[in-house]
N, C-alpha and C positions, 0 to 999 in steps of 0.2 A: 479855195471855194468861197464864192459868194453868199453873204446870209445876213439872218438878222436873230441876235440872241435875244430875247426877254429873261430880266430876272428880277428879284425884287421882292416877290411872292411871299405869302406867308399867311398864319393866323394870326388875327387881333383883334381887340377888345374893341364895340362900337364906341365913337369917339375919338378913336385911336389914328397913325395915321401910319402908311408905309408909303414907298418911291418906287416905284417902277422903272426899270431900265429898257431900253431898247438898241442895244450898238450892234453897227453894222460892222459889217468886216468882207474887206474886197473890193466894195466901191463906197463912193463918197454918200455917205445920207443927205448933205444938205443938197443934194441935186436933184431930190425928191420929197414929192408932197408923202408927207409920212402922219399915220395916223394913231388911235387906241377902238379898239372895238371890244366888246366883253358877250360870253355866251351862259349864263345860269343853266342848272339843270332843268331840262322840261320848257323853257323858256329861246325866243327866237334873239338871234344875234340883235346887239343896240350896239350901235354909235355911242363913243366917248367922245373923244374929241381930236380935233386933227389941226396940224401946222403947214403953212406955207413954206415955200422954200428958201425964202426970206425969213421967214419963223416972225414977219409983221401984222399975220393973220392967223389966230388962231379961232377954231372955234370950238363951243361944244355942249354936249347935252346939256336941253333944263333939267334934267336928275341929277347934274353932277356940277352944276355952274355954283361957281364960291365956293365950292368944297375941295373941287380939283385945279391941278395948275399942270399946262402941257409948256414944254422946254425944250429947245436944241442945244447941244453943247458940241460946236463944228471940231474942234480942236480933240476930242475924243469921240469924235463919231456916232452921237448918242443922243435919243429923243430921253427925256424925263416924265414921267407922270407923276407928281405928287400929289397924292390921296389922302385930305384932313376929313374930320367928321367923318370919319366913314361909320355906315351902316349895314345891317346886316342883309339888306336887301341887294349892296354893290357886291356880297358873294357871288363870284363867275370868275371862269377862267378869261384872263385878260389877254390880245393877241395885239399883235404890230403887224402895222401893215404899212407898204410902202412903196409908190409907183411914180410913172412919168407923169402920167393922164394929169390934165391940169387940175388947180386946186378944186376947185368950185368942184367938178366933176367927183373927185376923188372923193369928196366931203360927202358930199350926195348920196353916194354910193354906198359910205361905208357900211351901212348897216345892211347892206347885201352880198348875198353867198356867188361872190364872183372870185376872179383869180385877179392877183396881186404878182409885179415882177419879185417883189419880196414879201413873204409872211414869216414871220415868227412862230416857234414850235406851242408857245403861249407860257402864261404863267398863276399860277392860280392864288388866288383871294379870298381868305375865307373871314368874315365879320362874324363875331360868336362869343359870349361873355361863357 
């Protein structure tokens, strides 16, 4: 079965920093603009940040720019998210998404409630001393 796991997840201290995983399993991730998108409670989906399929472009929120790093690793089939300074406002469950539609589009997009050839079940994030 085709899919995309997130893990990573957890509590920590503002400041603090945790890695998000996203590995695919079934087909190849780098053949897809694959991305991070996070939903808080009460609050509407945002855009993190998203790679090329070359992983030569990335981009990603001004909430999250210097703070966060997006990664491919082809050889394990796995986007990264690493999350320094985190705050307690980046609490939200964190989701992968991951499609054909070219990059530029995908990017655009991500911070809307559309369908994806792959999502992720999500992983949650809590910032909290």
């Amino acid at each position: 079965q085709s899919q995309l796991v997130e893990s990573g997840g957890g509590l920590v201290q503002p400041g603090g920093s945790l890695r998000l995983s996203c590995k695919a399993s079934g087909f190849t991730l780098m053949s897809y603009a694959t991305g991070w998108f996070r939903q808080a409670p009460g609050k509407g989906r945002e855009a993190v940040a998203c790679i090329s399929r070359d992983a030569k472009t990335i981009v990603y929120a001004d909430s999250v720019k210097g703070r966060f790093a997006l990664s491919r690793h082809n050889l394990k089939n796995t986007v990264y998210l690493q999350m320094n300074s985190l705050k307690p406002e980046d609490t939200a469950v964190y989701y992968c998404a991951a499609d054909r539609t070219p990059f530029s589009d995908f990017c655009a997009d991500l911070s809307r409630d559309r369908r994806y050839d792959y999502l992720g079940q999500g992983t949650q994030v809590i910032v909290s001393s």
